[in-house]
N, C-alpha and C positions, 0 to 999 in steps of 0.2 A: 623224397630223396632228391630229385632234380630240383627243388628247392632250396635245399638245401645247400647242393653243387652251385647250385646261381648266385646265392648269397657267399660262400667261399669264396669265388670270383671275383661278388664286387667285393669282397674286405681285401682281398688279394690287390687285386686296381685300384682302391684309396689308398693301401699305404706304399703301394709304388709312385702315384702320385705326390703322393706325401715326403717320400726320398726324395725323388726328382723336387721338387719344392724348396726343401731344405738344403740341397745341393747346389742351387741356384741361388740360395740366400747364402750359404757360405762364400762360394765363390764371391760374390757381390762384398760382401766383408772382408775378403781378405784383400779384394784391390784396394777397396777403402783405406785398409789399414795400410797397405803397403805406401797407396797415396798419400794418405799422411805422415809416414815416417819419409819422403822423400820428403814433400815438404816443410815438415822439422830441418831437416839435416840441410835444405838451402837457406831458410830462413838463419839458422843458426853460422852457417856462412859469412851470409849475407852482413849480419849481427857484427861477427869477428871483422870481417872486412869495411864496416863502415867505423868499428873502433880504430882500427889503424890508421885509417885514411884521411878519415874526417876528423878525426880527436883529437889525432896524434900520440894515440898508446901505443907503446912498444907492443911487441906481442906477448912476451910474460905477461903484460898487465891486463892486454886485451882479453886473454886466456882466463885469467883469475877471474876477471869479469862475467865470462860465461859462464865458469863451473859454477859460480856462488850463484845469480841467476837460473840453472839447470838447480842446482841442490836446492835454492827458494823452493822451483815449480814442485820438484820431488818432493817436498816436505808438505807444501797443502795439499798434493794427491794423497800422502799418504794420512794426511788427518780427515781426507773427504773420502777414503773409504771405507771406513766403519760404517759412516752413516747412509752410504750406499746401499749397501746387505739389508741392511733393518728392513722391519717389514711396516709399516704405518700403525701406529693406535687405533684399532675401530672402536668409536663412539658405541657405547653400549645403546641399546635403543630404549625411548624413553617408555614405560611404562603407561597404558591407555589410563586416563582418568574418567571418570564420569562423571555425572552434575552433582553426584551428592558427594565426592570424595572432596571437591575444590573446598568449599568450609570445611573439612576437615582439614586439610592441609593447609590453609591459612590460620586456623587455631594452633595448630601444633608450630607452627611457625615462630607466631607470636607469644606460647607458651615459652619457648627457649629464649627467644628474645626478653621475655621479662625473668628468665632466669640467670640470663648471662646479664642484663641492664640496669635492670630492677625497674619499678613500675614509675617510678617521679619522673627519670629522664625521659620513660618512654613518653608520659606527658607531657612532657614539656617540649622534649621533643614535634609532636605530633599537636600540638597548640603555634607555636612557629611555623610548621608546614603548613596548618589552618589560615595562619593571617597572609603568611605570603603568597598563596593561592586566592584569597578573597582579594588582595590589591591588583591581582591582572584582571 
């Protein structure tokens, strides 16, 4: 029974640690983000004001400027995030072989190979590989 109550406890104090945790990692993310929307919104200033100044765009042009540039960035976020979500291909894992399956799996290899080739090229083939291996 007091084992039981002490085990309660600690599950009770992981997952308050575990809030407290997660609380500190939001907070942490939302300065982040707010930091980066501030600095979006000077750079993008910034952006407008060096088209004015330095370019010499009026500001309707300067302006068209940005939104098509803003709408560009909008349009590869929105094609980069499908592939976001996804979750990766795992590689199926390869199958153990052992010493007597390898000729078999080299016969059945070259069984298909002489059924999709036929057996002359495979010759002639593999007479060419012959001599240019004997000249190194």
């Amino acid at each position: 029974m007091l084992r039981a109550a002490f085990s309660t406890l600690q599950v009770g104090a992981r997952i308050r640690k575990s809030l407290e945790r997660s609380l500190r990692q939001a907070v942490a993310i939302i300065v982040a983000v707010a930091l980066l929307f501030a600095a979006a919104i000077f750079g993008l200033l910034a952006a407008y004001h060096a088209l004015v100044s330095a370019y010499q765009f009026d500001a309707a042009q300067a302006a068209t400027i940005m939104a098509a540039g803003l709408m560009l960035v909008g349009l590869i976020v929105l094609a980069i995030v499908p592939l976001i979500g996804r979750q990766p291909k795992r590689a199926s894992p390869l199958p153990f072989v052992s010493a007597e399956e390898g000729p078999n799996l080299v016969d059945r290899g070259l069984g298909k190979a002489m059924q999709q080739i036929g057996p002359v090229p495979l010759i002639a083939i593999a007479f060419i590989a012959g001599i240019l291996a004997g000249r190194r």
